[in-house]
C-alpha positions in Angstrom: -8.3 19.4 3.0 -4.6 19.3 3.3 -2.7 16.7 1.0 -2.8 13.0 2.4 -1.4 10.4 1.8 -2.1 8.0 -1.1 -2.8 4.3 -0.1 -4.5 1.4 -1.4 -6.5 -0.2 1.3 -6.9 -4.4 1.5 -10.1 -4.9 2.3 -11.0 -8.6 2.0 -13.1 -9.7 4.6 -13.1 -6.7 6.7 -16.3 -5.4 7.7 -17.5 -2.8 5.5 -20.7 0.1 6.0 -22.5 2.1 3.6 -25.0 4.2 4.6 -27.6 5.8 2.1 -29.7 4.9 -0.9 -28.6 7.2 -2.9 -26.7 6.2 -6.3 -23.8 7.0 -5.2 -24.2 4.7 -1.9 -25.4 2.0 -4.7 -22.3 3.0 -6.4 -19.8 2.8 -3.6 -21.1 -0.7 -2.0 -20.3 -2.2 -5.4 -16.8 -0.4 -5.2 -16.2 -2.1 -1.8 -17.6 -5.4 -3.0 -14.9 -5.3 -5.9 -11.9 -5.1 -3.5 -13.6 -7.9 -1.5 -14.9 -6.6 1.3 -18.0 -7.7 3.7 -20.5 -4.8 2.7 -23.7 -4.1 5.3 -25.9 -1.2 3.9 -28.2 0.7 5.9 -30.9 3.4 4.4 -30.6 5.4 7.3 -28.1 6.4 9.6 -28.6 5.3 13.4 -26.5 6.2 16.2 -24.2 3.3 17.4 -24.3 1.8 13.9 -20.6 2.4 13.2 -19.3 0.0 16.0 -17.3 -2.9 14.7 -16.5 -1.5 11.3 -13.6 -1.0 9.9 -14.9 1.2 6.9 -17.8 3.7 6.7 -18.9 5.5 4.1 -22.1 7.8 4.2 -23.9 9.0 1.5 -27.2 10.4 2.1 -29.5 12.5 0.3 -29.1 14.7 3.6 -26.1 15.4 4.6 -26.6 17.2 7.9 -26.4 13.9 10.1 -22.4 14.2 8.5 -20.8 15.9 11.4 -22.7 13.4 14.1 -21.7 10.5 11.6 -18.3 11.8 11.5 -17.9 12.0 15.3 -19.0 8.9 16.1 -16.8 7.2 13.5 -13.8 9.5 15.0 -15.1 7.7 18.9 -14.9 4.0 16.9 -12.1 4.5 15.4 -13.7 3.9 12.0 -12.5 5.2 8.8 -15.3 7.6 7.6 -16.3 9.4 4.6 -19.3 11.3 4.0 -19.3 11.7 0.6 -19.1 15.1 -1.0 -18.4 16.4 2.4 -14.3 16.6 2.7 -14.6 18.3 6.3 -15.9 14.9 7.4 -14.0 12.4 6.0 -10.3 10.7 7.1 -9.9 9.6 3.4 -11.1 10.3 0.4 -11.8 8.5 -3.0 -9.7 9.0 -5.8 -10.9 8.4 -9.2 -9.8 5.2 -10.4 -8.8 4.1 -13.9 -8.2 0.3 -14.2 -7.0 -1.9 -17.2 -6.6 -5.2 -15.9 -3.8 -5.4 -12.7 -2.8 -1.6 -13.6 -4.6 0.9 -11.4 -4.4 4.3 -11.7 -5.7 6.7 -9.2 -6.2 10.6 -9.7 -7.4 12.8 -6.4 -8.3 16.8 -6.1 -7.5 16.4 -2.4 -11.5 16.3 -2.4 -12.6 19.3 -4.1 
C-alpha cells in the first residue's frame, strides 16, 4: 500500500458498520463507539449491507468475502477496511497512543 494520507476522521453521529465477531470486530466497535459514532454490528456479512454507511469495517474469521466486501463498499461509496487485508481497504488504522487530549498515531502503511 502506497503512503496515504494521515487524517483524523469525526465521526459523531455518522453511521458506523462492523462486521465480524471476532475480537478484533469486538475491539474495533468499541474504538468507533469512543469517537462517538452510531455503531451497527453484524456477525456475518450480507450483500447490500453496506448501503447507507459512512464507515465499514470487516473483520471476519474468514477473510475471503474481503474482495466482494470491498467492491461493494467501493459501489457505496463507503469507507472500507477489512482488517489485516491492506489490498482491500481505503484506510487503514494506525496505532494510537492517547494521554488525555494528546493523540499520537503510528502507521506501517498496513504491514
Amino acid at each position: 500500500m502506497p503512503n496515504g494520507l494521515p487524517v483524523v476522521l469525526q465521526l459523531e453521529r455518522q453511521p458506523c458498520l462492523v462486521i465480524g465477531e471476532t475480537t478484533e470486530a469486538v475491539a474495533k466497535a468499541e474504538m468507533l463507539a469512543r469517537a462517538s459514532a452510531t455503531v451497527t454490528r453484524l456477525a456475518e456479512y450480507e450483500p447490500g449491507c453496506l448501503r447507507g454507511f459512512t464507515l465499514a469495517i470487516a473483520a471476519l474469521e474468514d477473510c475471503s468475502l474481503n474482495p466482494e466486501i470491498f467492491a461493494e463498499a467501493e459501489e457505496a461509496e463507503v469507507l472500507v477496511n477489512c482488517v489485516d487485508d491492506p489490498t482491500h481497504c481505503r484506510f487503514i488504522l494506525a496505532s494510537v497512543f492517547e494521554q488525555g487530549a494528546l493523540q499520537i498515531a503510528i502507521s506501517t502503511g498496513g504491514t
